[in-house]
C-alpha positions as CSV (number, residue, x, y, z in Angstrom):
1,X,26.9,84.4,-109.4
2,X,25.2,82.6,-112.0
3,X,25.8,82.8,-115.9
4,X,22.2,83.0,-117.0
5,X,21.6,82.9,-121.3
6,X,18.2,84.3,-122.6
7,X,17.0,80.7,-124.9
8,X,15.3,82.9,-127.6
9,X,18.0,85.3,-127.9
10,X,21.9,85.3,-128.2
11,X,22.5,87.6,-124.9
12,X,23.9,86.4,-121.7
13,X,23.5,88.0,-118.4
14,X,25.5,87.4,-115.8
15,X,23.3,88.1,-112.4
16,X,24.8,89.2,-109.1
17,X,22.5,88.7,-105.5
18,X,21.2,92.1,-105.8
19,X,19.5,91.1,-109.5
20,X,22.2,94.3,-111.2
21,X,22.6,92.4,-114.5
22,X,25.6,92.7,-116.2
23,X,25.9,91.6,-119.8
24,X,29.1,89.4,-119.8
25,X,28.9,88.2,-123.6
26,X,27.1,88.8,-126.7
27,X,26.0,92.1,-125.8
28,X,27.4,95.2,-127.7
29,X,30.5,96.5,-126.0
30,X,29.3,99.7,-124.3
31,X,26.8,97.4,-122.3
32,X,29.6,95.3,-121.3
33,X,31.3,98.7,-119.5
34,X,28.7,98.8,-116.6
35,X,26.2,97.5,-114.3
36,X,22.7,98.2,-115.7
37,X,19.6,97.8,-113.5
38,X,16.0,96.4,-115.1
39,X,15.4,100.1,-116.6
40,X,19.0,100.4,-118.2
41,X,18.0,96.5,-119.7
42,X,14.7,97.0,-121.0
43,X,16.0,100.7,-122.9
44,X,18.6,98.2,-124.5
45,X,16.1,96.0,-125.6
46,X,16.0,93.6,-123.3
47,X,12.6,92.4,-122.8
48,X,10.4,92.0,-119.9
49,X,10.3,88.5,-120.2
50,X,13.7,87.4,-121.0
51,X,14.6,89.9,-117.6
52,X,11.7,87.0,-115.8
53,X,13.0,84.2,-117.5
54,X,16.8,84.9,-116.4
55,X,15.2,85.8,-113.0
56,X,13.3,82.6,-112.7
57,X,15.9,80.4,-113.7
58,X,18.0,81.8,-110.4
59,X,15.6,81.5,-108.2
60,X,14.4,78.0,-108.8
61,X,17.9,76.7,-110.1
62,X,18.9,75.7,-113.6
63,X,17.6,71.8,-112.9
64,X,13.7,72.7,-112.1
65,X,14.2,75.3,-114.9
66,X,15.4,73.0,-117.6
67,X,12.4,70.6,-116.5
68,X,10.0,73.5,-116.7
69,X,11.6,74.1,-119.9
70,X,11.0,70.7,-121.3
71,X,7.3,70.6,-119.7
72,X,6.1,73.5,-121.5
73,X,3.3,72.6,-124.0
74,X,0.2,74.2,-126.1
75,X,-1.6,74.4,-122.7
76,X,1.0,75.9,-120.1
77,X,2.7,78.1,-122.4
78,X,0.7,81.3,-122.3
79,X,0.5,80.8,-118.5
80,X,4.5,80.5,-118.0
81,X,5.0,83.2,-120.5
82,X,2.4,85.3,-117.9
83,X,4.3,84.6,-115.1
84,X,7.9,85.0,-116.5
85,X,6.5,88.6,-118.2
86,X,4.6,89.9,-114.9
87,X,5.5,88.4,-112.3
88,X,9.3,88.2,-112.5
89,X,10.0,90.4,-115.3
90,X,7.9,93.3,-113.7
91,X,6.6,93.0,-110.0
92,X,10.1,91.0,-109.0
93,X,12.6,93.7,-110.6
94,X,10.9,96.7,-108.8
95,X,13.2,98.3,-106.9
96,X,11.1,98.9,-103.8
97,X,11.8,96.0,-101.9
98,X,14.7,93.3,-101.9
99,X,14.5,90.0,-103.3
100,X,15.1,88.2,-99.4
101,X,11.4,90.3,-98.5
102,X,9.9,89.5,-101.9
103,X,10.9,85.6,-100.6
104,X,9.6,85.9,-97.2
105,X,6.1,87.5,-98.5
106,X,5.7,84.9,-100.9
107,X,6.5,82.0,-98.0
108,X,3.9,83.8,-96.0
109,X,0.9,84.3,-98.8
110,X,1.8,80.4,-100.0
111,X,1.4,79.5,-96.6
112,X,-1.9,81.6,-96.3
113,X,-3.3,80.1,-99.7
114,X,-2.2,76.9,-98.8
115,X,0.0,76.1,-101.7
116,X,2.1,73.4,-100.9
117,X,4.0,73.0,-104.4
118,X,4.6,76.6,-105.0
119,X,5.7,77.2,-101.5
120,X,8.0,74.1,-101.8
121,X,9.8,76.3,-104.7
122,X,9.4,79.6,-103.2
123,X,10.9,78.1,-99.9
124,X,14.1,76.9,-102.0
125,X,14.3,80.3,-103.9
126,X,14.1,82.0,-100.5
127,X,17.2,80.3,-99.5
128,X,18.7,81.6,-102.6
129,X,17.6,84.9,-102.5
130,X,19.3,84.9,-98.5
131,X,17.0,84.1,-96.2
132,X,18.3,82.2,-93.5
133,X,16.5,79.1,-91.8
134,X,15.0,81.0,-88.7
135,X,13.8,83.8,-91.1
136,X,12.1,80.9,-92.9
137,X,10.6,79.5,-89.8
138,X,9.9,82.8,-88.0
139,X,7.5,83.9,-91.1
140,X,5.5,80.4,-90.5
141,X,5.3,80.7,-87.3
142,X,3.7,84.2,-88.1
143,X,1.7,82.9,-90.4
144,X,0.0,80.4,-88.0
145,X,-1.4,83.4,-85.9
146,X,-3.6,84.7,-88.9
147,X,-3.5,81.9,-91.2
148,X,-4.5,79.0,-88.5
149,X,-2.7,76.3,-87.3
150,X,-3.8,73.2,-90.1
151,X,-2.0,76.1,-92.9
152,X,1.2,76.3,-90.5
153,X,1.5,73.2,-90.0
154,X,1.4,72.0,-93.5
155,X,4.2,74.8,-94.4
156,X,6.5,73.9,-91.7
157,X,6.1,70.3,-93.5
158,X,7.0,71.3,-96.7
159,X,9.8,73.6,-95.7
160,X,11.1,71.0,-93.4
161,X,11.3,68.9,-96.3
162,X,13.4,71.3,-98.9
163,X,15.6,72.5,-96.2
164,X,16.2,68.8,-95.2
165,X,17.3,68.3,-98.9
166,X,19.6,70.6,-99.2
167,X,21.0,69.7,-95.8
168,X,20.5,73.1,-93.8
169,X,18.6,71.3,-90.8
């Protein structure tokens, strides 16, 4: 579990592999008594981008976060706060599929789109999120059947390379 802290607020959240936040300091004491889901955050006025933000920052790891956190800029900053809102905050905490899926998908449409740089991090959250190696390489493999063999073979590069880093092959 990771100790996640909101950078624009004083709450904490402590996250567990299923994303069920738990407030583990600076929250008022009756959220401390239970597990609260992304409903049970947001009616305590937690906000759908500080839910993204502590979200993000798990799935790409504190290091690229605190980078992306120095980066930010006039320019970027609407588009971030777009993603961390929507994308994490809203579309990620749905309940209707788990966050291993959501992974996969995203390996699978990165692949499609050709997106080496955001696959590169979405391969990296996928192994954080669960996935295993041969999930990783099984959804490429798919991919290449519809996506074409050029797209496939630049994802197994890419994934290649972050599993290679963080010594799982």
């Amino acid at each position: 579990m990771s100790l996640v802290t909101g950078s624009r607020t004083e709450r904490s959240y402590e996250i567990s592999f299923l994303f069920i936040w738990r407030p583990v300091r600076f929250a008022p004491n009756h959220l401390r008594l239970s597990n609260l889901c992304s409903a049970d955050l947001r009616s305590a006025g937690v906000s759908k981008r500080e839910m993204g933000r502590g979200l993000l920052r798990k799935i790409i790891g504190e290091s690229y976060f605190q980078k992306r956190e120095a980066s930010t800029n006039d320019f970027n900053k609407d588009l971030r706060a777009l993603s961390e809102e929507y994308c994490f905050g809203e579309i990620w905490q749905r309940p209707g599929l788990p966050p291993k899926t959501r992974s996969l998908l995203c390996i699978a449409m990165l692949t499609a789109m050709g997106k080496s740089a955001e696959l590169r991090l979405h391969v990296g959250g996928a192994i954080t999120n669960g996935c295993t190696v041969e999930e990783i390489k099984e959804v490429i493999l798919q991919s290449v059947i519809y996506c074409g063999l050029p797209a496939g073979i630049e994802a197994n590069r890419v994934a290649e390379d972050v599993l290679k880093e963080r010594n799982l092959i």
